[in-house]
C-alpha positions in Angstrom: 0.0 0.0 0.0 1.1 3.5 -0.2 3.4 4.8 2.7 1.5 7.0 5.7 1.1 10.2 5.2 3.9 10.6 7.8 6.2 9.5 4.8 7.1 11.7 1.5 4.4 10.9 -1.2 5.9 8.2 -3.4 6.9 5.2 -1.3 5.0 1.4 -1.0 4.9 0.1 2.7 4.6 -3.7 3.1 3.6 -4.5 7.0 5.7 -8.1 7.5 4.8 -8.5 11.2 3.8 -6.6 14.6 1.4 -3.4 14.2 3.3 -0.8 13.3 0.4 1.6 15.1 0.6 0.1 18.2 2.6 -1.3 20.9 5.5 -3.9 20.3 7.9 -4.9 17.7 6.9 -4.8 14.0 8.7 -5.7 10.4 8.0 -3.3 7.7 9.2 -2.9 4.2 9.8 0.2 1.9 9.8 0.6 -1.3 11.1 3.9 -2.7 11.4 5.3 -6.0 14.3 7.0 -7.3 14.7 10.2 -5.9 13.1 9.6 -3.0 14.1 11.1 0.2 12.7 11.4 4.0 14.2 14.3 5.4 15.9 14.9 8.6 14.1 13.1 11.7 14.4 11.1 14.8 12.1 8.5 16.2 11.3 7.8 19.9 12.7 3.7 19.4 15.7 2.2 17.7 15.4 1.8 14.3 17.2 -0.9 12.2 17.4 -0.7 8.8 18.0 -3.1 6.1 18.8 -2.7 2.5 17.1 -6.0 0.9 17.5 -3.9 -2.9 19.4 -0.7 -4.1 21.1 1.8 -2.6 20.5 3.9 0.1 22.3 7.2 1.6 22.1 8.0 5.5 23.3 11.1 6.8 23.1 10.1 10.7 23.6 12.5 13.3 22.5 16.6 13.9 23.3 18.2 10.1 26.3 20.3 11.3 28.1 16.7 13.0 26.3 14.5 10.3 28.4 10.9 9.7 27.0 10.0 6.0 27.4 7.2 4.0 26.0 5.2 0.9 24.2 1.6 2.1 24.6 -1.1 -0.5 22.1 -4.3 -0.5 23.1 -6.4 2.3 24.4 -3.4 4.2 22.3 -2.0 7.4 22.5 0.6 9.8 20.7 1.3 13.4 19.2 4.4 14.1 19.2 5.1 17.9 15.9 6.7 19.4 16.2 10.0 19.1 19.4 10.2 16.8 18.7 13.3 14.2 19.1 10.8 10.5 17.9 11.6 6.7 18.0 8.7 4.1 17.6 9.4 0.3 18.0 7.2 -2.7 19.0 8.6 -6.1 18.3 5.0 -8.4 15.8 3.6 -5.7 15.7 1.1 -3.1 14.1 -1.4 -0.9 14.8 -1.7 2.7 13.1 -3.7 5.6 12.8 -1.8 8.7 12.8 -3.1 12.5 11.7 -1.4 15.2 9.3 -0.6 18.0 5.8 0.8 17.9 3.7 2.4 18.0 5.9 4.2 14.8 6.0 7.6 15.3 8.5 10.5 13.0 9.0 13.7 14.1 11.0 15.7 11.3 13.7 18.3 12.3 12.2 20.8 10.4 8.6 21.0 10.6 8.0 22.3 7.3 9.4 19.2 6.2 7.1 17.1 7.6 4.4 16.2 5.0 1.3 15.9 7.1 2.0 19.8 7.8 1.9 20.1 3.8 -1.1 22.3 2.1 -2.7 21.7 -0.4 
């Protein structure tokens, strides 16, 4: 189905286990396009993500500090709760995520954050 509309338009979500909207573990996968990118966040839980397809870039850590670095299939990365990260894909990608729930994103920028976009 297509992502939540806590995600930038464009992305399929596959739910693999758990209940991403409420408590407890869950297994999700994403499917972006190319060009795709979710700007600069955190999340309340760790995050783990895999990259089943693709390529993926993470820029982890606040902007000024930022590590980044280009994920190949195979590769993963955890994203600790609260840990400022951005991922993008220029060719597309698919990655499985693991984490806690109830999933919540709250972007750095609020204007980034596509629930807060008009229409």
């Amino acid at each position: 189905v297509a992502a939540p509309p806590s995600l930038p338009a464009g992305a399929i979500l596959a739910v693999l286990s758990g209940n991403p909207g409420a408590e407890g573990p869950f297994t999700i996968r994403l499917k972006m396009p190319p060009g795709y990118r979710v700007p600069r966040h955190t999340h309340p839980t760790d995050e783990t993500v895999t990259v089943l397809q693709g390529q993926l870039s993470a820029s982890l850590g606040e902007a000024a500090h930022a590590h980044s670095g280009a994920l190949a299939t195979g590769d993963f990365v955890n994203m600790t709760a609260g840990r400022q990260h951005e991922v993008s894909t220029r060719g597309g990608a698919i990655v499985q995520v693991h984490a806690m729930g109830p999933f919540q994103i709250t972007y750095v920028n609020p204007a980034d954050d596509p629930r807060n976009a008009t229409h």
